[in-house]
N, CA, C and O of each residue as an XYZ file, in Angstrom:
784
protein
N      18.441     14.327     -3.290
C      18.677     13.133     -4.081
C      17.392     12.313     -4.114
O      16.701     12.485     -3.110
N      16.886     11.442     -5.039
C      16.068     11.165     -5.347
C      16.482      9.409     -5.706
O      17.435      8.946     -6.331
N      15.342      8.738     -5.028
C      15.558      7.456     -4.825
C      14.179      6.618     -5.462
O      13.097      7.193     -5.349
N      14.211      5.513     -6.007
C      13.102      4.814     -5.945
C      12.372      4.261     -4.752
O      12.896      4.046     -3.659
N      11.264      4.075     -5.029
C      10.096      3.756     -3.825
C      11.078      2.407     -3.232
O      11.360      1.511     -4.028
N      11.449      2.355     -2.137
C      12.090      0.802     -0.857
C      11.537      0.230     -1.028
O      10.334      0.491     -1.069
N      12.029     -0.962     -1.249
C      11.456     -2.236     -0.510
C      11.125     -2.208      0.858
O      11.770     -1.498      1.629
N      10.019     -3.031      1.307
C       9.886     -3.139      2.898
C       9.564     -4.768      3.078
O       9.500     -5.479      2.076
N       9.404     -5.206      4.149
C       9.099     -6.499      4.683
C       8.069     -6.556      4.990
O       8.051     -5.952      6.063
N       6.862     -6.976      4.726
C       5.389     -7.397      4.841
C       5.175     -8.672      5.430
O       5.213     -9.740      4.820
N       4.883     -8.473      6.986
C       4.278     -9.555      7.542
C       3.053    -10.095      7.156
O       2.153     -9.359      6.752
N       2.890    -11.609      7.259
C       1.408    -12.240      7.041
C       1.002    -12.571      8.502
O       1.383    -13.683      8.867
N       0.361    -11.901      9.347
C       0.104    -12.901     10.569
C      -0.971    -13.722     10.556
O      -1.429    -14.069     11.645
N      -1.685    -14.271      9.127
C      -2.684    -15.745      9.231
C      -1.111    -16.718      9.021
O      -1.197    -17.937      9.176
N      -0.236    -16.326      8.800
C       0.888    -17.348      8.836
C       1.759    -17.330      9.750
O       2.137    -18.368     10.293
N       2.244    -16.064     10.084
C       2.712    -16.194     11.832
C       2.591    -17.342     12.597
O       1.456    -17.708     12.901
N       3.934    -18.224     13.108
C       3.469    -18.800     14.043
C       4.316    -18.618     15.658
O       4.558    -19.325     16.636
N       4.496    -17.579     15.319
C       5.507    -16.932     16.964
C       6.844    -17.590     16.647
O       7.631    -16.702     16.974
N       7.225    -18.125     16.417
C       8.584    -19.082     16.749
C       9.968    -18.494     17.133
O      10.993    -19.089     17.464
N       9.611    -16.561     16.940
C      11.139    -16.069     16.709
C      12.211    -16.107     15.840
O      13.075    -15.243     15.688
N      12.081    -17.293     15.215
C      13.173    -17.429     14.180
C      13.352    -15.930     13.004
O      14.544    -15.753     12.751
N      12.935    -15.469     12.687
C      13.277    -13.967     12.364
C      13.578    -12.912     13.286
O      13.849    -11.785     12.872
N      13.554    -13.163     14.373
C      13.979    -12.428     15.422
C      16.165    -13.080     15.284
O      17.212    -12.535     14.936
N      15.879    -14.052     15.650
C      17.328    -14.532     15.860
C      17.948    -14.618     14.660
O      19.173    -14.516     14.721
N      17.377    -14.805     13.370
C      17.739    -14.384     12.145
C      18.842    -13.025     11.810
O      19.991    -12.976     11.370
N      17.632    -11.755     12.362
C      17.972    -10.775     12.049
C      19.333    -10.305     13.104
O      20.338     -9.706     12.721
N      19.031    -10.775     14.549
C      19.790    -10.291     15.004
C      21.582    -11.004     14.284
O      22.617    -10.452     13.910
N      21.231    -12.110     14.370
C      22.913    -13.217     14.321
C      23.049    -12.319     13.008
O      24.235    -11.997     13.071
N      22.671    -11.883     12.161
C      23.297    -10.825     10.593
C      23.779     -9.886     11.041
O      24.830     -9.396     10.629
N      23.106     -9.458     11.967
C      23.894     -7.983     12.232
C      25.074     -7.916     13.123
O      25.765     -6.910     13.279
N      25.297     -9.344     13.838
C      26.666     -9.604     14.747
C      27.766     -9.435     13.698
O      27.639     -9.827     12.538
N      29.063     -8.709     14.273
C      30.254     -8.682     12.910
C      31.026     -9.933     13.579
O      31.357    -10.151     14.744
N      31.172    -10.624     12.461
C      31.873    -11.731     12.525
C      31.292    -13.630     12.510
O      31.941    -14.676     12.539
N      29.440    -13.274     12.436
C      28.332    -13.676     12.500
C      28.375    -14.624     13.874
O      29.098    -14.498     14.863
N      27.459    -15.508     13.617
C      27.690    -16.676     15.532
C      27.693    -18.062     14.770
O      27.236    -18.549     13.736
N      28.589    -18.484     16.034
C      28.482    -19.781     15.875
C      28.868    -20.498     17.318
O      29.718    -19.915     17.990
N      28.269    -21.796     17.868
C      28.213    -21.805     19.371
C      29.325    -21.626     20.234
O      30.468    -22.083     20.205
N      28.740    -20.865     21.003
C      30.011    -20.186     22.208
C      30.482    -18.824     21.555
O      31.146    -18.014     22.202
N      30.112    -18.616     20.267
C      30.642    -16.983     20.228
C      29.732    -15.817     21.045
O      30.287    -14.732     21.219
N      28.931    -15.922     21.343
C      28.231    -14.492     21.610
C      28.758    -14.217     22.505
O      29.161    -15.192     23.141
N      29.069    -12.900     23.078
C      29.314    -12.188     24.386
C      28.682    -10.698     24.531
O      29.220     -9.626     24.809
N      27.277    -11.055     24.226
C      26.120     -9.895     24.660
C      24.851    -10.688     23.987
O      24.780    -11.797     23.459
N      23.941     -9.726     24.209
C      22.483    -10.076     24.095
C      22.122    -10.125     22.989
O      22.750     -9.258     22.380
N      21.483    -10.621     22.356
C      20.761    -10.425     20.659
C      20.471     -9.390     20.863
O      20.427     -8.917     21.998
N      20.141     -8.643     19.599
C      19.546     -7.629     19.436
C      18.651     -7.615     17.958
O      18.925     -6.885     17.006
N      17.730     -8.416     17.995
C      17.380     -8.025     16.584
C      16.512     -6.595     16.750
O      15.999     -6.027     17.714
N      16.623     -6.281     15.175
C      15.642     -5.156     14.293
C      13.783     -5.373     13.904
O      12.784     -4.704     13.641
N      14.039     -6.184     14.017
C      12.089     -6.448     14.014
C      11.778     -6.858     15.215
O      12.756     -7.152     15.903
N      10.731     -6.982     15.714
C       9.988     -7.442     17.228
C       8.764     -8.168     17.025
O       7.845     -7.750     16.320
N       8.759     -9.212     17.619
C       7.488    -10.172     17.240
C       6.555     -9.052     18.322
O       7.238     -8.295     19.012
N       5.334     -8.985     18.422
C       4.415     -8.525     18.875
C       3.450    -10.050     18.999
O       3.132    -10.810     18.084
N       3.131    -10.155     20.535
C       2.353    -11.074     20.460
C       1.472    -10.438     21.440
O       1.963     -9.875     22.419
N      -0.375    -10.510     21.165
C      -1.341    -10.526     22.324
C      -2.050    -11.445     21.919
O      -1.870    -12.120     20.906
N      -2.999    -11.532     22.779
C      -4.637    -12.654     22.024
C      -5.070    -12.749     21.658
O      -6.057    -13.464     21.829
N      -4.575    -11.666     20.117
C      -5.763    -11.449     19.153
C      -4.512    -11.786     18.127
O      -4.902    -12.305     17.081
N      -3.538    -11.653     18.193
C      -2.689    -11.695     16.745
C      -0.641    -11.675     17.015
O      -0.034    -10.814     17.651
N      -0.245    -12.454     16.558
C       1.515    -12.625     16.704
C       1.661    -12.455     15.252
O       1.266    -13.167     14.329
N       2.292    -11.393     15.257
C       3.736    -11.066     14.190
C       4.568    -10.456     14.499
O       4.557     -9.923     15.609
N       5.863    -10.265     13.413
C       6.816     -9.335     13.717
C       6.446     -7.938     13.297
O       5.576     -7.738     12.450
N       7.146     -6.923     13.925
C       6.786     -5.829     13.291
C       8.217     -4.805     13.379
O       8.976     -4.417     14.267
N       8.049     -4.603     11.611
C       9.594     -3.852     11.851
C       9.337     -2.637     10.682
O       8.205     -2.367     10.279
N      10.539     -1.965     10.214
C      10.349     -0.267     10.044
C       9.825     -0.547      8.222
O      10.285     -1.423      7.490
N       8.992      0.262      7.930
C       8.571      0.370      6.745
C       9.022      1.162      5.931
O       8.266      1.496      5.018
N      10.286      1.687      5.974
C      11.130      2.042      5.539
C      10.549      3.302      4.435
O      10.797      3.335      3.230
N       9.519      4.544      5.389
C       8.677      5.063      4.240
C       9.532      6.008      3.571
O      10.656      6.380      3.905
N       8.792      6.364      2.513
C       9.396      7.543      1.834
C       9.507      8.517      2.459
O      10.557      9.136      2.286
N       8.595      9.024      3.351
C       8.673     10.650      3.424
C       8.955     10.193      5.333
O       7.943     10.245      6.032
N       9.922      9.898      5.831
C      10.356      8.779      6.920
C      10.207     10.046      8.211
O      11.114     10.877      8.258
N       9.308     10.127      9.000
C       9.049     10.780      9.704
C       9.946     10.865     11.248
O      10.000     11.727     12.125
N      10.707      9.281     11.042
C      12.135      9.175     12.385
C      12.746     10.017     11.519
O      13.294     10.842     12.251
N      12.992     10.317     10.315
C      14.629     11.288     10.117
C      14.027     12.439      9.567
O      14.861     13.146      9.003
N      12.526     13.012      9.519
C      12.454     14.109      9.784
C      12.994     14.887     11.465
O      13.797     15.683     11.952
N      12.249     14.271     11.694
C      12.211     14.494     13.460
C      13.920     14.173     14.410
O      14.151     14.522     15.567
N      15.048     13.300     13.304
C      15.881     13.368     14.371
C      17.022     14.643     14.366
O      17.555     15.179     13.394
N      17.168     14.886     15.625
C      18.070     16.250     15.992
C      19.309     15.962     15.395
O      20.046     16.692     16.058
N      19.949     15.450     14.676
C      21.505     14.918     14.952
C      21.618     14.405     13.010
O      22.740     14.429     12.505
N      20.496     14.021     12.198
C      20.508     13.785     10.905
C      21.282     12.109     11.337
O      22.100     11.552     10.606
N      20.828     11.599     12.543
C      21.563     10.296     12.490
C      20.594      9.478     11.659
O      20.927      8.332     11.358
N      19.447      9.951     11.269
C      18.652      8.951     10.593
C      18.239      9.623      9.124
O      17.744     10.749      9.075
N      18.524      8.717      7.775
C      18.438      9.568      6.824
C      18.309      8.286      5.463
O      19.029      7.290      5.399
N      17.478      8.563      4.714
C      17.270      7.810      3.800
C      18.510      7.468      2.991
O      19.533      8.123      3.187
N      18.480      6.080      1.722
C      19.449      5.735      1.278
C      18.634      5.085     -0.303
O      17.462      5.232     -0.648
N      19.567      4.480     -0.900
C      18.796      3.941     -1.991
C      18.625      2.853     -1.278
O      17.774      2.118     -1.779
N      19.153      2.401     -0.179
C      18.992      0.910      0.750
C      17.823      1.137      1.427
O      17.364      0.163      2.024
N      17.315      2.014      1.478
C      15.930      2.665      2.348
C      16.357      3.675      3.682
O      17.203      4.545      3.475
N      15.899      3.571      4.718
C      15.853      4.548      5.851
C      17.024      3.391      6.752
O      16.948      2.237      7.172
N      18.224      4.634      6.733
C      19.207      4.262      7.737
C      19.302      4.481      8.891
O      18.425      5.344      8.942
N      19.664      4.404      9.908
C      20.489      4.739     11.335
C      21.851      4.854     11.330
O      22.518      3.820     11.292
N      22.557      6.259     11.373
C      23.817      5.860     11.652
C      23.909      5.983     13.348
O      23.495      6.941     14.001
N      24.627      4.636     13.944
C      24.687      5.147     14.953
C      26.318      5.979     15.679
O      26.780      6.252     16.787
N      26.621      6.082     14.538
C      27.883      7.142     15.444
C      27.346      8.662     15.407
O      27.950      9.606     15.917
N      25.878      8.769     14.592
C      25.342     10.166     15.045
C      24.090     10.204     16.673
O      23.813     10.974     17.593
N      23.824      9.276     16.333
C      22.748      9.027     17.635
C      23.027      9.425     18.921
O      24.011      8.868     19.409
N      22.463     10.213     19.608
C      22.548     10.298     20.842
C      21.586      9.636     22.002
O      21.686      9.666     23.228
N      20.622      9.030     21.140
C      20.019      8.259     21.903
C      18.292      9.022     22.701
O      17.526      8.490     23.505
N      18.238     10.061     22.203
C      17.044     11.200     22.319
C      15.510     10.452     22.342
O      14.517     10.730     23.014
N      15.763      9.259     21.206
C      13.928      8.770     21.367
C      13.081      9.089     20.832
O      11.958      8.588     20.890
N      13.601     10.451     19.865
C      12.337     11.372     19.214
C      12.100     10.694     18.087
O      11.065     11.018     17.504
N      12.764      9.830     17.593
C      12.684      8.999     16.438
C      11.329      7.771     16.979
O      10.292      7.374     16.448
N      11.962      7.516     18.169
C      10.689      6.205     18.584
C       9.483      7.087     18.955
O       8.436      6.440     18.984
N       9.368      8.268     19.217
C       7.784      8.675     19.030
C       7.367      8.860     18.036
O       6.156      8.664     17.931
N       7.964      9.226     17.069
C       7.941      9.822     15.884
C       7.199      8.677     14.454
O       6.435      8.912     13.518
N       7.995      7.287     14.994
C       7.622      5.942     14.171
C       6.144      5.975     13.895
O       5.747      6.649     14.845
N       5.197      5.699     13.258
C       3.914      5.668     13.189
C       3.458      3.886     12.766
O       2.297      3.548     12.538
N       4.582      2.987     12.739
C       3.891      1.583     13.176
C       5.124      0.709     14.165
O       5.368     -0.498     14.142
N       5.839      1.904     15.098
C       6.664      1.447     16.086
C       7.486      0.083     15.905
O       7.586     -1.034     16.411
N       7.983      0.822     14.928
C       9.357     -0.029     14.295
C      10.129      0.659     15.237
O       9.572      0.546     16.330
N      11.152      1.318     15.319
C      11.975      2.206     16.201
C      12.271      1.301     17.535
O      11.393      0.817     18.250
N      13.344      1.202     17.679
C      13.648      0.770     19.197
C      14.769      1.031     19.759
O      15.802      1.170     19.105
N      14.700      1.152     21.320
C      16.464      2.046     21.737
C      16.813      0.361     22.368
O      16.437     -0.289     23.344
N      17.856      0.092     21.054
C      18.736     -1.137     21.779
C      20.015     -0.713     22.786
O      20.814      0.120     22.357
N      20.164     -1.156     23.819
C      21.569     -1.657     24.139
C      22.539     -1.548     23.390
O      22.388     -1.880     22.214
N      23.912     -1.014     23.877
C      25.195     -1.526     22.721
C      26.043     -2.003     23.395
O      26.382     -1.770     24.555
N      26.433     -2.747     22.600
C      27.826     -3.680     23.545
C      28.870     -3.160     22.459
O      28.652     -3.110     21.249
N      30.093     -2.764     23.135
C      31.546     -3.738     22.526
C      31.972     -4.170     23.274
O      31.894     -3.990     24.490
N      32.937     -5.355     22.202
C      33.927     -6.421     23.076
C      33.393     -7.124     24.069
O      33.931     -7.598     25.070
N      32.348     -7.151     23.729
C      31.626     -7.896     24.676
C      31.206     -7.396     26.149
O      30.653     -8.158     26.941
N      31.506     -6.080     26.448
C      30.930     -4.971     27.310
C      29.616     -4.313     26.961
O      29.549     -3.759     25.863
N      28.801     -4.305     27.578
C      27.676     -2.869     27.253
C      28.387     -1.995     27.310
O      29.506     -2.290     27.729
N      28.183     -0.750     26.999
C      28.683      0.374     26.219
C      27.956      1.653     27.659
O      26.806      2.072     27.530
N      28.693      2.019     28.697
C      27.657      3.079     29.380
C      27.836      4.807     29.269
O      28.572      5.381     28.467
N      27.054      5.387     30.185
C      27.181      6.433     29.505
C      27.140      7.185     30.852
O      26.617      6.413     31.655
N      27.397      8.125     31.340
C      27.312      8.902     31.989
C      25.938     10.061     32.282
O      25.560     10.843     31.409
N      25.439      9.995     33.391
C      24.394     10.934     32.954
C      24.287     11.976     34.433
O      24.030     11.541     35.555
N      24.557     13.438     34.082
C      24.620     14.065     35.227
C      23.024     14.301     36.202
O      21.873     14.417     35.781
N      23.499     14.307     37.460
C      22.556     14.722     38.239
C      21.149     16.243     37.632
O      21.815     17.114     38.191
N      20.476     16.697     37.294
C      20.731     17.991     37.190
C      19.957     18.891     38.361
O      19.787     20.090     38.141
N      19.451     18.253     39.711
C      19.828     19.194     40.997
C      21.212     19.080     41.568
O      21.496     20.111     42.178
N      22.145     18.207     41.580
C      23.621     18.596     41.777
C      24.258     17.920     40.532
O      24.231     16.796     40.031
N      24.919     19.264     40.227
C      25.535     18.706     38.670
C      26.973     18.360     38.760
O      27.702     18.383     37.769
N      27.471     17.971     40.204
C      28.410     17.572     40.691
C      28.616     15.788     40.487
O      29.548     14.985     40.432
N      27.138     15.779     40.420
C      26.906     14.266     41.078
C      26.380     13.615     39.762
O      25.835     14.331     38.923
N      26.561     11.997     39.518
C      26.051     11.504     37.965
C      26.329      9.880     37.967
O      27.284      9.137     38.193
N      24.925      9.756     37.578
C      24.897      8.191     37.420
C      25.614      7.330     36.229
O      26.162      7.832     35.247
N      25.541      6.434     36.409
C      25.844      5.506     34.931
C      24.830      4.742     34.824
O      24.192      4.104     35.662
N      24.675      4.939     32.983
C      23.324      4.027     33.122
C      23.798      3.090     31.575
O      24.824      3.522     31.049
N      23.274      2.156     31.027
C      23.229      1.822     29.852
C      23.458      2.302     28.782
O      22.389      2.436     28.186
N      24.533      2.741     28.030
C      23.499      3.188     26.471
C      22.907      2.806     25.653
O      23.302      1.839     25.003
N      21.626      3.493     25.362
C      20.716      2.927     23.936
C      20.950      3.941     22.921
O      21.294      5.115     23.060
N      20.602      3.017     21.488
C      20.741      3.990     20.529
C      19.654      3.724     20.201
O      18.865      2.991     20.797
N      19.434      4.532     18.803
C      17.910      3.983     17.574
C      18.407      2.735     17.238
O      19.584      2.424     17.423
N      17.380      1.833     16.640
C      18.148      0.234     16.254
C      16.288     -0.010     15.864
O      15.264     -0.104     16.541
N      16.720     -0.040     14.006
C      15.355     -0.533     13.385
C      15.786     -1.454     12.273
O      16.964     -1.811     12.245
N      14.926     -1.878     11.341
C      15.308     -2.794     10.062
C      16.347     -1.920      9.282
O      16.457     -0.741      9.617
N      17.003     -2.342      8.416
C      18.059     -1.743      7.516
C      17.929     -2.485      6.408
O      18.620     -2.381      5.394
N      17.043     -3.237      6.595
C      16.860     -4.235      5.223
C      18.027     -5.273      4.883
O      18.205     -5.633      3.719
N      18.743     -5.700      5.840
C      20.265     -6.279      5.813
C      20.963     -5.733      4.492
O      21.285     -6.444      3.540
N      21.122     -4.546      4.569
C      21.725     -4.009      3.383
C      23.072     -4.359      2.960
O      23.580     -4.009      1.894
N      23.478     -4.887      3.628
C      25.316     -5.270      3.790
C      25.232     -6.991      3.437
O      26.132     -7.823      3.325
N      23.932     -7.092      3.335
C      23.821     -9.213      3.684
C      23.393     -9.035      1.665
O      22.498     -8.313      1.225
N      24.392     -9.970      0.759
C      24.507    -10.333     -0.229
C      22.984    -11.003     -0.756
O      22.420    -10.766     -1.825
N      22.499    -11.957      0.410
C      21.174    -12.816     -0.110
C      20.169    -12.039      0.797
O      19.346    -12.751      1.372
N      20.092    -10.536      1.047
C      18.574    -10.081      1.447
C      18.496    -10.414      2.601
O      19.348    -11.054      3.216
N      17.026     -9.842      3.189
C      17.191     -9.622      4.432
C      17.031    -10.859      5.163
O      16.494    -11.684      4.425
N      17.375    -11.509      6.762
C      17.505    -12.985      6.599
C      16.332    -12.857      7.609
O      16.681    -13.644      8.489
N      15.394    -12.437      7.915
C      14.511    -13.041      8.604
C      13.453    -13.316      7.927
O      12.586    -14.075      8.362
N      13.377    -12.602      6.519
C      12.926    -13.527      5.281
C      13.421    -14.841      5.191
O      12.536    -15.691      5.285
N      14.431    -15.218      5.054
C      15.410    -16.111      5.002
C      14.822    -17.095      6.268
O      14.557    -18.226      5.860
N      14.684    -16.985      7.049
C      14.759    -17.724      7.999
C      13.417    -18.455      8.412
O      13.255    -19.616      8.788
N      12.368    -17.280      8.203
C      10.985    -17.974      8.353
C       9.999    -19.086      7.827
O       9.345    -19.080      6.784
N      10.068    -20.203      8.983
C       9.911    -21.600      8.475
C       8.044    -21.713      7.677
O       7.410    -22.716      7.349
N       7.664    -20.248      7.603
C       5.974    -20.350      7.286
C       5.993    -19.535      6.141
O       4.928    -19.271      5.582
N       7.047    -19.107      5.723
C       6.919    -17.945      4.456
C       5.921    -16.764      4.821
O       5.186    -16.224      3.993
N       6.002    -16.368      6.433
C       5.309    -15.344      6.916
C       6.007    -14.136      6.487
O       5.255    -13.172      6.347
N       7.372    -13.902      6.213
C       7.687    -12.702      5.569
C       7.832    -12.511      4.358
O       7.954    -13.542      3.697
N       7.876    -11.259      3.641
C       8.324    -11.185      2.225
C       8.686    -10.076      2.096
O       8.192     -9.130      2.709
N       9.602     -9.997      1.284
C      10.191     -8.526      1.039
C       9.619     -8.246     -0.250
O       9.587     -8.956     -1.256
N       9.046     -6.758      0.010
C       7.912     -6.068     -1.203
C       8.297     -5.185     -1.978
O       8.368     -4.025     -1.573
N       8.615     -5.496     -3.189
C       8.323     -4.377     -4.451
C       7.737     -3.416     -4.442
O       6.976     -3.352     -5.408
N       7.691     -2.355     -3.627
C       6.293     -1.085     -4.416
C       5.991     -1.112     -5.709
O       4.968     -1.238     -6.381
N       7.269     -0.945     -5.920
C       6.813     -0.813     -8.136
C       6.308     -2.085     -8.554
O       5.540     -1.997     -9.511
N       6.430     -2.786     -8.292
C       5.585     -4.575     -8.383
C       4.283     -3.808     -8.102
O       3.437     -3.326     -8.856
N       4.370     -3.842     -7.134
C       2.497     -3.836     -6.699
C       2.295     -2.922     -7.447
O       1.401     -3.308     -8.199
N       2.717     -1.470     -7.826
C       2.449     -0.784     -8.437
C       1.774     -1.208    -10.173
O       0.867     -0.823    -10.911
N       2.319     -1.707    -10.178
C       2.396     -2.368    -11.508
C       1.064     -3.146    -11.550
O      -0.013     -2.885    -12.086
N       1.459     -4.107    -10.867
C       0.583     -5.020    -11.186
C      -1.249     -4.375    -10.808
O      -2.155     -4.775    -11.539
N      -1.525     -3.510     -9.773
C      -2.699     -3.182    -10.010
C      -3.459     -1.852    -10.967
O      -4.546     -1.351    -11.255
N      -2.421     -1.774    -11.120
C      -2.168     -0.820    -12.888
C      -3.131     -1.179    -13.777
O      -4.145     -0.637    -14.215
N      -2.301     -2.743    -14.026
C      -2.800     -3.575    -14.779
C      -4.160     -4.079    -14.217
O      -5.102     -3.903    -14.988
N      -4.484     -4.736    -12.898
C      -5.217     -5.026    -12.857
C      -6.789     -4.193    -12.998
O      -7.785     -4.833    -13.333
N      -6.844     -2.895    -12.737
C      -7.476     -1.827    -12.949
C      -7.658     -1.679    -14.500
O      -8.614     -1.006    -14.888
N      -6.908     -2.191    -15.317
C      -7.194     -1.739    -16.658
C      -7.951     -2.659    -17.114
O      -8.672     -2.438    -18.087
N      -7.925     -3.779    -16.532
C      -8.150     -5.023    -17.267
C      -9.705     -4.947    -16.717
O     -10.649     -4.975    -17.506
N      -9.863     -4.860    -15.440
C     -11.372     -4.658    -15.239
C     -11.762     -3.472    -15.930
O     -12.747     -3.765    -16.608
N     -11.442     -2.208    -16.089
C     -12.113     -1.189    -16.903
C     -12.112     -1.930    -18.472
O     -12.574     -1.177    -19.329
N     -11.750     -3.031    -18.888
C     -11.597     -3.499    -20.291
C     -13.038     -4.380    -20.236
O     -13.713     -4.594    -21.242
N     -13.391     -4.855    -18.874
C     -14.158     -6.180    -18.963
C     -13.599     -7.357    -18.603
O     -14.251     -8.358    -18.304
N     -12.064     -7.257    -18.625
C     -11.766     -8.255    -18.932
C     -11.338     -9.313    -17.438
O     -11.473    -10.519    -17.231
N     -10.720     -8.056    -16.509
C     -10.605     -8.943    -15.079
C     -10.126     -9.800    -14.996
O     -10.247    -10.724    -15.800
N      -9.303     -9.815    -13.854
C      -8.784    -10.425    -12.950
C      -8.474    -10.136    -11.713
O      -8.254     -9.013    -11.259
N      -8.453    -11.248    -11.101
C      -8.613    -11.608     -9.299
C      -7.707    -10.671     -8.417
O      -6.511    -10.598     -8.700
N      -8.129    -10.076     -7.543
C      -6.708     -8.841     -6.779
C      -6.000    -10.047     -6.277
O      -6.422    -11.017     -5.648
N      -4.727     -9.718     -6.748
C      -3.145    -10.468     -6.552
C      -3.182    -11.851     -7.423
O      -2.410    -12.778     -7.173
N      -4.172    -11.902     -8.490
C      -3.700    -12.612     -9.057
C      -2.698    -12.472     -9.871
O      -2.581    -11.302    -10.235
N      -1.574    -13.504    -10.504
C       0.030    -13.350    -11.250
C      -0.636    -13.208    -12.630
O      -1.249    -14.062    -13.270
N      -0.390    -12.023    -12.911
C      -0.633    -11.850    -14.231
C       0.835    -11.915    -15.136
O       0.812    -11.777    -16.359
């Protein structure tokens, strides 16, 4: 099946200013039933991750590529493109990771799952005595989805008080330096990203 080029979310980090608010954005969308104070009974979990060192803070989340190298690589087809872009289902996930090596700008992350307000655990056998077996957490894959289910787009767009995110057109850009390429081969020019 054949899809048009995704949208993705394009951070600015000269506008970045750490604050998180697209962090808590993204996560409170993806809660069913959304929050409001005193509802939570587990941890946020958002889909993008601010990245902060001493040289630069932004978020950084899945670029939702075409040729999506997490759902080449996952064993299980839990990860698989959409016209919404690159999904996760997680009732296929087993939680393997080959997807988070696989990411090439480490979008990918193994969240935690809760229900009912429980983490979710899992059993994991010994394998020098296979008698014997711990319990540990479960993680699944957990990346952007583009709030595909959210009516007004993705909200950590929505939420960011610096207009540090934006959700991107390929065929826009496509377009527009189309044009802009023609117009300089004309003479005629104009500025890269200027609104033509």
């Amino acid at each position: 099946m054949s899809y048009p080029l995704t949208p993705f979310i394009l951070a600015n980090a000269a506008k970045c200013i750490g604050c998180r608010a697209c962090e808590l954005a993204c996560a409170a969308a993806h809660l069913r039933g959304g929050v409001s104070v005193g509802s939570l009974q587990g941890p946020l979990s958002p889909r993008l991750y601010l990245i902060r060192t001493d040289d630069v803070c932004v978020p950084v989340g899945c670029r939702h590529c075409e040729d999506a190298p997490c759902a080449a690589v996952c064993p299980n087809g839990a990860i698989h493109r959409t016209k919404s872009g690159v999904q996760v289902d997680a009732e296929r996930c087993v939680g393997c990771k080959t997807c988070l090596a696989a990411c090439p700008v480490g979008a990918m992350e193994m969240a935690q799952i809760w229900k009912n307000g429980q983490p979710v655990l899992r059993r994991v056998t010994d394998p020098v005595d296979p008698d014997s077996y711990s319990v540990e957490p479960a993680l699944l894959a957990s990346k952007c989805d583009l709030c595909h289910e959210r009516k007004s787009g993705p909200a950590c767009v929505e939420a960011c008080p610096k207009d540090a995110l934006t959700l991107v057109d390929p065929m826009k850009i496509k377009k527009r330096r189309s044009l802009e390429a023609a117009l300089a081969l004309a003479g005629v020019g104009a500025r890269a990203g200027e609104e033509l």
